[in-house]
N, C-alpha and C positions, 0 to 999 in steps of 0.2 A: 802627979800634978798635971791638970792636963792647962794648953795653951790653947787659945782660941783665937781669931783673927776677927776683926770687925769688919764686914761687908757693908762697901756703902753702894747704893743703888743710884749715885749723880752721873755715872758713865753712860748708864741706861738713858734716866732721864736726860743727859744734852743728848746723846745717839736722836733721843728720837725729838726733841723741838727740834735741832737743824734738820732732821729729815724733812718734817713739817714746813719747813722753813723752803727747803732745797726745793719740795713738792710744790708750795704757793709759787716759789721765783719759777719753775717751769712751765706754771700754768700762766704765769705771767707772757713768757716767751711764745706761747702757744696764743692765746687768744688776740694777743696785740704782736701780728706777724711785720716783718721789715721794718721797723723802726727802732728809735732809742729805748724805749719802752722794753722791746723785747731784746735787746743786746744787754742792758740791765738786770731784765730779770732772769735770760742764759749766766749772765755772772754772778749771780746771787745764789743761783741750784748750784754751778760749780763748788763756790764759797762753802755754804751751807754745806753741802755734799761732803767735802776732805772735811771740814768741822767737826761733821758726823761720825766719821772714821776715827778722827784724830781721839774725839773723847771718850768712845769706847776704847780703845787701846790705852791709853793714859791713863783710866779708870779703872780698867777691870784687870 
């Protein structure tokens, strides 16, 4: 009898929107330098970023 396990590929998929996500908020922080703008979008690639991590590990 053999056992199998179901693989699901949602770990991957969030891994990479919050990359995505993390990627846009640093380019945010980059092209709108010294302002609220880019203190926003430095805490959104943070966010996004542990996001990243967290759903790979939780997933896979």
């Amino acid at each position: 009898m053999e056992r199998t396990a179901a693989v699901s590929d949602r770990g991957m998929g969030l891994g990479l929107l919050f990359g995505l996500v993390a990627v846009g908020g640093a380019l945010v922080a980059l092209v709108l330098p010294g302002g609220l703008a880019s203190a926003w979008g430095f805490a959104a690639a943070m966010v996004a970023g542990m996001l990243s991590v967290l759903a790979i590990h939780l997933y896979l």
